[in-house]
Structures are given as C-alpha cells and as structure tokens.
N, C-alpha and C positions, 0 to 999 in steps of 0.2 A: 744146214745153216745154224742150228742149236748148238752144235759140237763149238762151231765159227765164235759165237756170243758167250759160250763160257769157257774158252780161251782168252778171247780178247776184254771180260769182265775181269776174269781172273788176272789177267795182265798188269789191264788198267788200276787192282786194286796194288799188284805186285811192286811194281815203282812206283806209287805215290810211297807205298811205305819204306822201298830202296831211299826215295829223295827225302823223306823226312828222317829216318833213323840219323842219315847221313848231315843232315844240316841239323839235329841235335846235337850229333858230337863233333861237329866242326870246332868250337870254342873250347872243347878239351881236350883235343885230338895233338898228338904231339906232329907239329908238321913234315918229320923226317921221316915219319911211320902212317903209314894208310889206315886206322885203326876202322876208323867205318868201314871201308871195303872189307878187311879185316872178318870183323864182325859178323856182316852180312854175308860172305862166304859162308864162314863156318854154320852160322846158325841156319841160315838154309839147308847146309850139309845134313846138318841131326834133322831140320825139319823132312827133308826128303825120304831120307833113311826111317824115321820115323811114322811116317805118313805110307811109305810104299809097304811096310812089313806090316804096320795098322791096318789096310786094307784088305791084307794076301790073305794076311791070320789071322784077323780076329772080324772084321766090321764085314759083312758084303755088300758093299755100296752101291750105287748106281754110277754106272760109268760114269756119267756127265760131272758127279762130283770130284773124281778122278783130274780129268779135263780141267777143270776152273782152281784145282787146290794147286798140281802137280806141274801141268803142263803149260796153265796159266799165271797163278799167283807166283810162288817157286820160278817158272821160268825167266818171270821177268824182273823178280825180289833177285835172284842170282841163276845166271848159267852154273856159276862152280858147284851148286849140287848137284845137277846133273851128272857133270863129268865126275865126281866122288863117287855117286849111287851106280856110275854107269864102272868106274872102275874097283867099286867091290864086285859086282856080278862076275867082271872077268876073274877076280883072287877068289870068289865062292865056287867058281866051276872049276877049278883048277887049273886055268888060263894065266900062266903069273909070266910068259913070258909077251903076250900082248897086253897084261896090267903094264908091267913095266914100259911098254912100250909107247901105253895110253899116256903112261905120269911122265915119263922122258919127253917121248915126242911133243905134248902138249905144251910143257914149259919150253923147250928148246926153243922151237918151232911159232909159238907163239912170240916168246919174247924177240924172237928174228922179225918175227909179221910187223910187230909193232916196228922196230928199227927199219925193215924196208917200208912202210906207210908211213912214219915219219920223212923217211928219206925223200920220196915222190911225191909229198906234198912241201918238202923245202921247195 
C-alpha cells in the first residue's frame, strides 16, 4: 500500500506541474507548435536520464524514493521519458535494431492510434 501512495503522491505532484508549466506558456506559445508539450517531453527526458544514473551511481536511495520521483512524479509530468530512458537501455546494450524498432514503431504506430481513436469516436 506505501509503494501505491508514493506513486499516486508522485503522480498527483506530476501533473499539477504538467497543467501549470503548460498554462504558463499557453500566452507565448506559437499556436502551430506544441511548445509546452514540447518542453515537458524533453525536460522530463534529462530529468529521467538524470535521476535513473543519479541513483545507480552515485545516491543509494531508498526505493520508495525511486517510486514517487521516477515512477510517479516523471510518470505523470511525461510518459515520453520513459520511452527515451527506456530506449537508451536498448542503444546502451547494443540492441539498436529493437531501439529502432521502439523509435519507429512508437511514432508510426502511435500516430495511426490517434487517427483510428479519432476516427471511432467521429
């Protein structure tokens, strides 16, 4: 049940700070370009990337802070670090033909998701 609460702390802090970063730059954001999403991709990216090798190497945390930083805050601030951190692992282990496969398929594949979920809900 602890693991449960510092996920869904970490969550809950995750996207208030997704909904506000994002209604900050709503009024400067050029409307043809997603810049907040943008944003929040990448910088979750360096935060993940930075936080998972902070742990491995240098800090020994306790799991549960793991949990609320990584799996909570990070999860719910952006998925797209995940899928970054998850597709260095595969380019670090010499997997580059499932890397490509992660970066292909996810865009392809994604961008399909959305057009048939649009579609089913016309």
């Amino acid at each position: 049940m602890r693991n449960i609460l510092l996920v869904g702390a970490g969550g809950f802090l995750g996207a208030i700070v997704r909904y506000a970063i994002t209604v900050l730059l709503f009024d400067v954001s050029p409307r043809e370009f997603p810049l907040a999403t943008f944003l929040i991709n990448i910088t979750g990216a360096f935060a993940l990337g930075f936080f998972m090798t902070f742990v491995a190497e240098r800090a020994h945390l306790e799991p549960g802070v793991r949990l609320f930083v990584a799996t909570g805050f990070l999860g719910a601030y952006t998925t797209f670090s995940t899928f970054e951190f998850e597709t260095f692992e595969l380019v670090k282990t010499g997997l580059y033909a499932w890397s490509a496969a992660n970066v292909i398929g996810s865009v392809v594949a994604g961008y399909a998701a959305v057009h048939l979920g649009v579609a089913l809900a016309r």
